[in-house]
C-alpha positions as CSV (number, residue, x, y, z in Angstrom):
1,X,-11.4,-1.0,12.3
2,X,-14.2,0.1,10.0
3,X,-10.9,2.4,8.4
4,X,-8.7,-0.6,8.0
5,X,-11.9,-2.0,6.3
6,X,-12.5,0.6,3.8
7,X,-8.2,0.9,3.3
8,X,-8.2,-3.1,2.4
9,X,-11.2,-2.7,0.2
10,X,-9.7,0.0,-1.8
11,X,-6.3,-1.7,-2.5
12,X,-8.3,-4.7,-3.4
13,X,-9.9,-2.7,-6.2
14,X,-7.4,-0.6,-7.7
15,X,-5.3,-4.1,-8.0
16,X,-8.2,-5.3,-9.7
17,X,-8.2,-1.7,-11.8
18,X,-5.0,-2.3,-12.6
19,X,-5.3,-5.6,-13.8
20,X,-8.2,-4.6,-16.1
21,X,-6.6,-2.4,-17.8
22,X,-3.3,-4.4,-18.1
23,X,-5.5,-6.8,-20.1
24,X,-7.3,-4.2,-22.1
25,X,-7.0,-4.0,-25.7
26,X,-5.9,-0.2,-26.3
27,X,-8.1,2.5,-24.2
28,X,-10.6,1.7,-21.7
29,X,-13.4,4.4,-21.0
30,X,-14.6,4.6,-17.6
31,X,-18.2,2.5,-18.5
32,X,-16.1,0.1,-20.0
33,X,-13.8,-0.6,-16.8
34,X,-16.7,-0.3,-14.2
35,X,-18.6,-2.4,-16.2
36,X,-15.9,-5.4,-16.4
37,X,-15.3,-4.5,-12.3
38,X,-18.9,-4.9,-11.6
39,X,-18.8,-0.9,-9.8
40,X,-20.8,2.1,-9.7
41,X,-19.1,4.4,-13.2
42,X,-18.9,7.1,-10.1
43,X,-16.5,4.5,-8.0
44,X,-15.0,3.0,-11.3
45,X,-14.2,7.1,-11.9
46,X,-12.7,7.8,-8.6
47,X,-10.1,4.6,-8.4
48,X,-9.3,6.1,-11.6
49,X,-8.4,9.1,-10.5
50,X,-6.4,7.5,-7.7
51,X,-4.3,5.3,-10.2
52,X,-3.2,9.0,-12.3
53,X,-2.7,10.7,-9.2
54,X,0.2,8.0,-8.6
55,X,1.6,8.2,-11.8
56,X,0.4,4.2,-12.6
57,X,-2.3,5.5,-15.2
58,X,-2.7,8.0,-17.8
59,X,-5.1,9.4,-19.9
60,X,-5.8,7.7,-23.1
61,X,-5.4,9.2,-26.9
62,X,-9.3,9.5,-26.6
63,X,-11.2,11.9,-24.6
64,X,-12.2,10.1,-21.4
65,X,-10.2,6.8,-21.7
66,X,-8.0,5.8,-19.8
67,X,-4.3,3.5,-20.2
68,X,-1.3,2.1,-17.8
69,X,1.6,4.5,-18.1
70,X,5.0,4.2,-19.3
71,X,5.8,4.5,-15.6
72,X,3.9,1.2,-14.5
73,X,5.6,-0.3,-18.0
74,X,8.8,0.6,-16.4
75,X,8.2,-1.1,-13.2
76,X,6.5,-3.8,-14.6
77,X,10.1,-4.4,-16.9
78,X,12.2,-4.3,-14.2
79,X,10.2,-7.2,-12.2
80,X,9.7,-9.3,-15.3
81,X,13.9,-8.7,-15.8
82,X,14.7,-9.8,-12.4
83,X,12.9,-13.2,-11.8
84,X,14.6,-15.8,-13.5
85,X,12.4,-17.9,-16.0
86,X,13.0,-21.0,-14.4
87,X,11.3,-20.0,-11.3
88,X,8.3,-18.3,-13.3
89,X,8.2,-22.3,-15.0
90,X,8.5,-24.0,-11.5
91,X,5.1,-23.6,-10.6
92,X,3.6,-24.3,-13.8
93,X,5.9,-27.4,-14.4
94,X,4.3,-29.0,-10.8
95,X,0.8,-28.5,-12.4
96,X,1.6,-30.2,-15.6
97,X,3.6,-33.3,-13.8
98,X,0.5,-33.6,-11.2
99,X,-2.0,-33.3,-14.1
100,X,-0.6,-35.7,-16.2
101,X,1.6,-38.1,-13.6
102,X,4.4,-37.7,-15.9
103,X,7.6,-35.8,-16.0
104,X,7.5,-32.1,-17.0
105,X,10.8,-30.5,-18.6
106,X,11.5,-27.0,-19.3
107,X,13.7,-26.4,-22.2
108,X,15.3,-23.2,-22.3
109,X,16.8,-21.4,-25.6
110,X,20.1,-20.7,-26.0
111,X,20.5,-18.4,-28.9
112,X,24.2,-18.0,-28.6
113,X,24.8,-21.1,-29.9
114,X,21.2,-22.2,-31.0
115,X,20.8,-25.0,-28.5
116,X,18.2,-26.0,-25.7
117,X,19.1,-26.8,-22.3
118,X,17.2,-29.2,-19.9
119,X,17.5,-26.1,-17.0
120,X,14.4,-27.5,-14.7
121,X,13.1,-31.2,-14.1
122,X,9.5,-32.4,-11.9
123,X,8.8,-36.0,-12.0
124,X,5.3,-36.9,-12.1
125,X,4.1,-39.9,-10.0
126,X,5.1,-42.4,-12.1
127,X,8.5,-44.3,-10.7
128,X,9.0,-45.5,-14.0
129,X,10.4,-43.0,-16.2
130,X,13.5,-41.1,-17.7
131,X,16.1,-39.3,-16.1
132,X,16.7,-36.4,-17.7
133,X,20.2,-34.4,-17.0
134,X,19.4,-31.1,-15.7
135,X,21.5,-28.3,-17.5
136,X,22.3,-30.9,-20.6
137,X,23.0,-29.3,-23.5
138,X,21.2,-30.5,-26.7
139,X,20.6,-29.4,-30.7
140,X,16.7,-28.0,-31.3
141,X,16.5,-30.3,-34.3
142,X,15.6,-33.7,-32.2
143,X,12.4,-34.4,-30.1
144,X,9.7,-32.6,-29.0
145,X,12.0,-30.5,-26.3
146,X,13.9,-29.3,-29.0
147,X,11.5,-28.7,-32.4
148,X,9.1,-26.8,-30.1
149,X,11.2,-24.2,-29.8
150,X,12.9,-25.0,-33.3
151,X,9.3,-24.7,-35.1
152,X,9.1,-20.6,-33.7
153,X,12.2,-19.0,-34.3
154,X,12.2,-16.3,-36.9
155,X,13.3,-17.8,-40.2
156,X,17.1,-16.8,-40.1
157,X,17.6,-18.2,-36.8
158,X,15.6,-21.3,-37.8
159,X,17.8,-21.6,-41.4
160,X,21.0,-21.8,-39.5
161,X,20.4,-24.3,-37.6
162,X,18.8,-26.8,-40.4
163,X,22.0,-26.2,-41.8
164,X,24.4,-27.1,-39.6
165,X,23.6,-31.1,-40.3
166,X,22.6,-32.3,-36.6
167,X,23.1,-36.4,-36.3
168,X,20.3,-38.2,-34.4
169,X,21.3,-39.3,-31.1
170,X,19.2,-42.6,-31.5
171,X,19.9,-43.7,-35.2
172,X,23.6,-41.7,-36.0
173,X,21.7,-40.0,-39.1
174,X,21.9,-36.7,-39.8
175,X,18.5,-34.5,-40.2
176,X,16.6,-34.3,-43.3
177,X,16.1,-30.9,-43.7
178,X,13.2,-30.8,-46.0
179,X,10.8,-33.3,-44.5
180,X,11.9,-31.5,-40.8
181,X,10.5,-27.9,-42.3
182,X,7.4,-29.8,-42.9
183,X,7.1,-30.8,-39.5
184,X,8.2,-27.4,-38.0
185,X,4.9,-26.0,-40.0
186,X,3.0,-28.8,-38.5
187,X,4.4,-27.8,-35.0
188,X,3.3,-24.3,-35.9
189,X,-0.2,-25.5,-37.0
190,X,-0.9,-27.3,-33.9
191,X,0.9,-25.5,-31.9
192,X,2.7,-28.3,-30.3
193,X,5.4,-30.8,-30.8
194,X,4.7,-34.9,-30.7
195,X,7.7,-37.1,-30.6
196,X,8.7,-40.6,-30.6
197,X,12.2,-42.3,-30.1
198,X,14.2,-39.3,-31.0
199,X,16.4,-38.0,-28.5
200,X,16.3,-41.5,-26.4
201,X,14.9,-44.7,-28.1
202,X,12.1,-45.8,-26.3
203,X,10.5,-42.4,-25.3
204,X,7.5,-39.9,-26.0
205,X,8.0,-36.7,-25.9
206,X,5.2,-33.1,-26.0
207,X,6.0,-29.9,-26.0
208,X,4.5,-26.2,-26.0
209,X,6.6,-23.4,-26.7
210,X,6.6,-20.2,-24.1
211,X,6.8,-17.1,-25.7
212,X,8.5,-13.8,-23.5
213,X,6.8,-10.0,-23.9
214,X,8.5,-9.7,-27.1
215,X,7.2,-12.5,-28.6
216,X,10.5,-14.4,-29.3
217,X,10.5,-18.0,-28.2
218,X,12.2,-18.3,-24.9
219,X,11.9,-22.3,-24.2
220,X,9.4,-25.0,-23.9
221,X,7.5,-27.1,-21.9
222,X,7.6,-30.6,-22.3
223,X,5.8,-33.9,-21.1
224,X,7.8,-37.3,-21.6
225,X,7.4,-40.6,-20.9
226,X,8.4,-44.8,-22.1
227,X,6.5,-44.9,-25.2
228,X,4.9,-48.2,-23.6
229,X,2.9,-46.2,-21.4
230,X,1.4,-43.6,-23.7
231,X,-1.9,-44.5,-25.7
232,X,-2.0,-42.5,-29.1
233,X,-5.5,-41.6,-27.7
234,X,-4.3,-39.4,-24.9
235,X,-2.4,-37.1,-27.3
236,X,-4.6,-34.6,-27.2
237,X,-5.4,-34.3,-23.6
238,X,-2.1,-34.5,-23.2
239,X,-1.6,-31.8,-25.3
240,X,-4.1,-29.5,-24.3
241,X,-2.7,-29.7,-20.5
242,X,0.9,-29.1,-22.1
243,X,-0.6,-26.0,-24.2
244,X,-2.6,-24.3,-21.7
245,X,-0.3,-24.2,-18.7
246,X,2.6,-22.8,-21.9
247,X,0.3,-20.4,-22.6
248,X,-0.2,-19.4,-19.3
249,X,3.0,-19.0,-18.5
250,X,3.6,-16.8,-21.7
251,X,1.3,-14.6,-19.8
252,X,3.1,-14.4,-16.6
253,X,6.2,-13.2,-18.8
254,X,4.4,-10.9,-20.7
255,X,3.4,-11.9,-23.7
256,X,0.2,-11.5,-25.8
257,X,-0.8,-13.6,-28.7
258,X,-1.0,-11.8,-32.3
259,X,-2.0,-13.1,-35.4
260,X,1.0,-13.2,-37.1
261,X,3.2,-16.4,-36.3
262,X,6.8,-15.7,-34.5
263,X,8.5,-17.4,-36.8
264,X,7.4,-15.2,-39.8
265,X,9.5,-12.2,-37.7
């Protein structure tokens, strides 16, 4: 029993080990990573040496540090490349709808023909609201489903699409390029999209782009609702919900924020 004990408390670490230095930045020494596990540097020393005995850890560029190999990077690939991104959004999408009552839409990104398509729908508690067509097909250029993924493309991908000359599904009009780049580097500024009355009259749309382990845009998250429900003062809280649970999902798929915007690739 007492062996089972010690067996269960030892996974528990190294999982916790491994999860430490995932989120490093660059080498870890051994004070650093007992120190952030709260251990003994003689324990913090010895679950090291387990995780390079299995081949999940290496030692880093720097005497005494320590990294995740390119053996747990390879394992780690070939889980991130076999769950669908819909399921990774599912669980966030059900946090955002019970946060905010409203319905929660993930976008995804096509780039092979630079759309967005509705590929996963949870209604909030409301009864009143939108249905939205799941697998719909729709240009980036209108609403907030659309321009948050829109506003972090690299340029070229971005470009092309401006150009094609999108009509508004509401008012029959065609895009105006210039004023729409403006609002793209708003997006980027805020990081998030706010829309009104632009893919369906009547409706308010938010949305937060999520980013994959390469940085490139993948889809968004999105919040909508009848425009006479929403008080301009909720924006933000709205927003922040919308952001943080994107962000988190970013995670989950790998990604890690840099300085320099996407869209700049």
């Amino acid at each position: 029993m007492n062996s089972d004990k010690s067996m269960t408390g030892t996974v528990a670490r190294v999982a916790l080990l491994i999860k430490v230095l995932a989120e490093s930045e660059g080498d870890s020494s051994v004070a650093q990573v007992s120190d952030k596990m709260n251990l003994p540097t003689s324990t913090g020393h010895r679950l090291l040496g387990l995780l390079v005995d299995t081949g999940l850890a290496e030692r880093g560029g720097r005497p005494g540090t320590y990294r995740l190999s390119l053996e747990f990077l390879r394992l780690g690939g070939l889980v991130v490349g076999r769950t669908d991104v819909t399921t990774v959004a599912e669980t966030f999408m059900q946090e955002v709808a019970t946060a905010t009552g409203e319905t929660c839409i993930f976008n995804l990104y096509r780039p092979s023909d630079g759309m967005g398509m509705v590929a996963k729908v949870v209604h909030g508690r409301h009864p009143l609201r939108y249905e939205s067509q799941m697998f719909q097909i729709a240009p980036l250029t209108f609403g907030a489903t659309g321009r948050a993924v829109l506003a972090f493309l690299p340029r070229e991908s971005a470009q092309k699409i401006l150009e094609r000359g999108d009509v508004s599904p509401v008012s029959g009009l065609p895009i105006d390029s210039q004023a729409l780049e403006l609002e793209l580097a708003e997006i980027r500024r805020k990081g998030y999209a706010f829309t009104k009355s632009q893919r369906v009259a009547g409706a308010v749309g938010l949305g937060a782009p999520v980013f994959t382990g390469a940085g490139l845009v993948v889809g968004a998250l999105c919040v909508t609702m009848p425009e006479t429900r929403f008080e301009d003062s909720k924006e933000q809280e709205l927003a922040n919900i919308l952001v943080g649970h994107a962000r988190k999902m970013s995670e989950v798929l790998g990604y890690k924020p840099r300085l320099a915007q996407p869209h700049g690739n």
